[in-house]
N, C-alpha and C positions, 0 to 999 in steps of 0.2 A: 513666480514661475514654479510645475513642477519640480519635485526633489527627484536627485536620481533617482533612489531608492521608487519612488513612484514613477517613472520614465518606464524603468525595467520592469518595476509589478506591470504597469500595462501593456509592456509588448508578450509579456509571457502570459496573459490571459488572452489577449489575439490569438498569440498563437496556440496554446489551449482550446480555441474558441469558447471557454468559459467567458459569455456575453454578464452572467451578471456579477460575476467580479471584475469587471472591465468599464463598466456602466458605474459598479460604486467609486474605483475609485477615482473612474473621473469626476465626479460629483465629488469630491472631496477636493477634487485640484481647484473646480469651479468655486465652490468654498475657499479655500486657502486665495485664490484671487479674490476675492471680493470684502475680505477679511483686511486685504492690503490698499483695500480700495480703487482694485482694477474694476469697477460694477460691469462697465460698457463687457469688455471680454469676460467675466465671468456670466452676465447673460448670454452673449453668444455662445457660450459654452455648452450652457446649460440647455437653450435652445437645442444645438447639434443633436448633444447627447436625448430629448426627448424625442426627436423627429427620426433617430435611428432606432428607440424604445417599441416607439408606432410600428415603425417598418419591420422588426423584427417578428412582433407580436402579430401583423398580419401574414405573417408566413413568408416575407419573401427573400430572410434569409435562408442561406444553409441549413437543411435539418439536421443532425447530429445523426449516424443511424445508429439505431440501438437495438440490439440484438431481440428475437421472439422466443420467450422465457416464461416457464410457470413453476410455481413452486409445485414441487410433486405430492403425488397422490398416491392412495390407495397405502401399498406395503410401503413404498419409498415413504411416505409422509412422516415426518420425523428425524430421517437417515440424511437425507439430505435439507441442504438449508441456502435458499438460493440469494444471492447478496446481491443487490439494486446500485447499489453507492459505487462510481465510477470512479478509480483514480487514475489519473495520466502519469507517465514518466517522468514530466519534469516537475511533479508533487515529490518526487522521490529525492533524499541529498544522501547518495553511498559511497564509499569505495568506488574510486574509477577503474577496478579491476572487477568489483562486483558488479557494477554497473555494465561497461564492456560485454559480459558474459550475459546478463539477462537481454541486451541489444544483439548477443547473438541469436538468442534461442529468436527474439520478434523476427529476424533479418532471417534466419532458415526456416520458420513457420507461413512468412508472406513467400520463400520462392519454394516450398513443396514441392511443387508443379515440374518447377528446373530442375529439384536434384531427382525429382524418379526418373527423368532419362535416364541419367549416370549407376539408377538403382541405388540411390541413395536419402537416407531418411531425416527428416529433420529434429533436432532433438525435442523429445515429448515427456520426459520425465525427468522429473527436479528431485532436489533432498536441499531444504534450506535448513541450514545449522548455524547457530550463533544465540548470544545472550538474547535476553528478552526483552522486548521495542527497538529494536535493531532496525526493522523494514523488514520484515520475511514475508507475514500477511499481507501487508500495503503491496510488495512486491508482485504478489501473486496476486489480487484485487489489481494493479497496474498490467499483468501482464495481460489477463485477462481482457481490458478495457484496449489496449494495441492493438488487439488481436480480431477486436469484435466478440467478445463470443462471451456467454456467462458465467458467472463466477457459481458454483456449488460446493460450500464445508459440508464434510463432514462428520454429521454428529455422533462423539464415540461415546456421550454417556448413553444415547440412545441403542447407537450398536454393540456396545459390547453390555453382555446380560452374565447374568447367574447358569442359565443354562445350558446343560452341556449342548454344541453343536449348533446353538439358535444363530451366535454369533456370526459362524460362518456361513450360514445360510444368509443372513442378513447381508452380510459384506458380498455373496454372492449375486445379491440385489442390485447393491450397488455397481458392480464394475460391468453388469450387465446393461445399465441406467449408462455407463461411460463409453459402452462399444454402439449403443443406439441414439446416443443423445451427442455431438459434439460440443465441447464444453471444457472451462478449467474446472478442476477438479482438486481441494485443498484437504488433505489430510491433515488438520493442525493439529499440535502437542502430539506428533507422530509417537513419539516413545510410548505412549500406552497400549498399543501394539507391538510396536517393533522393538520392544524389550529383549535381551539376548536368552535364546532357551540354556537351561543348564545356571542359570543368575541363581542366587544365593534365596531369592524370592521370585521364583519361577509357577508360576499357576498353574495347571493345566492347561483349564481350558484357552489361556492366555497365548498359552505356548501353541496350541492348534489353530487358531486363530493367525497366527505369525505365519503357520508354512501355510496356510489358506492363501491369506496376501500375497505369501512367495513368490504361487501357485497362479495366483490371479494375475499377477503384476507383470512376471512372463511372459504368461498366455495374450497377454491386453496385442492386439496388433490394429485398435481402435486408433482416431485421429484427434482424440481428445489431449486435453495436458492435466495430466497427473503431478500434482507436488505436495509433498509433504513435510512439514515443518515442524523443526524440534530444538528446543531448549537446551537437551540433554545427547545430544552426539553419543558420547560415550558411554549409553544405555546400550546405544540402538545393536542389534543383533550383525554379525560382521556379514552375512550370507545377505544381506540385505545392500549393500552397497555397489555391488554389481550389478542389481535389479534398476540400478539410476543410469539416466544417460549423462548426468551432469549432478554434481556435488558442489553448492555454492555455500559457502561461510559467509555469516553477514557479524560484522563486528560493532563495536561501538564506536561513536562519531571523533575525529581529531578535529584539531582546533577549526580547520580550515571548512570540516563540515559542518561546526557547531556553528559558525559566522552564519553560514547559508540557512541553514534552518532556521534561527534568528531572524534573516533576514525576508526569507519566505512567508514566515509565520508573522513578524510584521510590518509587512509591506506597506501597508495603511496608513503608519504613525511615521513621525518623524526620526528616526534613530541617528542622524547625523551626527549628535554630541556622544554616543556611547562610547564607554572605554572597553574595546575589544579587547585588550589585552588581559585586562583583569576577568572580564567577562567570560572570556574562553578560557581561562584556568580555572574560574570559576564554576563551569561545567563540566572539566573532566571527571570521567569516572559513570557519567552519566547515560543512558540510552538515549537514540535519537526522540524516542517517545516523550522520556522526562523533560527534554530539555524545551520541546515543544509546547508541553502542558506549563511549564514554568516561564514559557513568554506569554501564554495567555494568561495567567497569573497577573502578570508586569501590566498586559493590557487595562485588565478588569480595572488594573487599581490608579492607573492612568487615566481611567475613562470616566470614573468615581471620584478622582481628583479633578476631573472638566478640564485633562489638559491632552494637546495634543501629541506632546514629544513623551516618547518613553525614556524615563531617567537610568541611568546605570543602576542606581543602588535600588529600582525596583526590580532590575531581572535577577540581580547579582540576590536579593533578600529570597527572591520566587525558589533561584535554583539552591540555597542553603536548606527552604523547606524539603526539596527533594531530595538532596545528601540526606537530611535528616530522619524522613522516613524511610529511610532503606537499614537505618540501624537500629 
């Protein structure tokens, strides 16, 4: 019979409607019966699952709608960078207080409509702060994806130049691209703008650049979302923090996260013999990012060993590689 662990991967791809993670790992169930010598029901399984394959692929499921998006042109070409790759919320394993908070902004973005009777807005501008592979980008590529609407970074090696005032011209580009185009809108590695004026290593034109955004940021009375993401909080310029309707700190994962991520990340294999306990100490310290690249690691070498259960001492070996490159 399915393992939990696979019980739950498939209801959470249903509900995803991510059809071809749903598809695999019922083929995989369908495997594991027939492996046990159930053949009769791993055929019908298998069956099922191609006669849904059909159905899908003639169109008569659900179409997924996906937002009408082009990469920009002309002056924008460059400045912006429009991201294709959809992530859903329950891709995401955070803080149930950061988590909470980004379900707010989805929950007053879907009733706009209700709070303008009351003459009230729903919040449209983030500031994600916390270490690095935390969730802040995934979050905004998710929020995006809830929302309907397209993901847009942008690109600051592009926008920000040598010359005096081009910068803000450029950036002028952009938030003009934010008030005509509805759209998320990610400003990542924020600090290279919003650096404090008056810093010990203060540019010029860096510093004009800053009250431009100020200036922009303000003004915007657009229906886009605006967020921007930074490493370094305590760069960021203080006149800058009232320009946000919301302030979320994204941290790194505890034990209880690290499980789920684990768990999300391999869904597929059998983890029923891991020793959690070691496992999860084993990964503190770590980003949700690291901890994820270090189950696919466990996989690889699982998959290469032609076996189907991940052992303890390959995630626990994966996640020492990544302690190790951080020193």
């Amino acid at each position: 019979m399915a393992t939990a662990e696979q019980i739950k991967a498939l209801l959470r791809s249903h509900a995803d409607r991510d059809d071809q993670r749903f598809y695999s790992i019922a083929l995989q169930v369908a495997a594991q019966e027939a492996r046990q010598g159930h053949h009769k029901l791993a055929s019908d399984l298998k069956t099922m699952i191609e006669r849904s394959q059909k159905t899908t692929n003639l169109g008569l499921a659900v179409p997924k709608p996906t937002p009408l998006a082009q990469q920009p042109k002309g002056d924008l070409k460059g400045l912006l960078e429009l991201t294709h790759a959809p992530v859903r919320s329950s891709e995401l394993v955070l803080d149930s207080e950061v988590q909470e908070r980004l379900d707010q902004v989805i929950l007053e973005q879907r009733q706009k409509d209700r709070l303008a009777k009351f003459s009230l807005f729903p919040r449209r501008k983030l500031l994600f702060t916390g270490p690095p592979g935390t969730g802040k980008t995934m979050s905004a590529a998710a929020l995006a994806t809830e929302l309907q609407l397209p993901l847009y970074t942008i690109v600051l090696d592009t926008l920000i130049t040598r010359f005096m005032g081009e910068t803000a011209a450029k950036l002028r580009l952009v938030f003009d691209h934010i008030r005509q185009t509805r759209a998320a809108y990610l400003f990542d590695e924020f600090d290279a703008i919003g650096t404090q004026r008056g810093a010990q290593n203060d540019v010029g034109e860096i510093r004009r650049v800053l009250n431009s955004f100020l200036v922009f940021v303000e003004q915007d009375e657009s229906e886009s979302i605006i967020i921007a993401a930074t490493n370094h909080p305590e760069l960021l310029d203080k006149a800058l923090y009232r320009r946000f309707d919301d302030i979320i700190r994204f941290e790194k994962p505890d034990k209880e996260q690290i499980r789920k991520l684990v768990e999300n990340r391999l869904a597929s294999f059998d983890i029923n013999s891991l020793g959690w306990e070691e496992l999860t100490g084993a990964a503190q310290g770590l980003s949700s990012a690291e901890v994820t690249r270090a189950c696919e690691d466990a996989a690889k070498e699982a998959v290469l060993h032609h076996e189907n259960q991940i052992r303890t001492a390959f995630v626990i070996r994966a996640l020492e590689r990544r302690h190790a490159g951080k020193q």
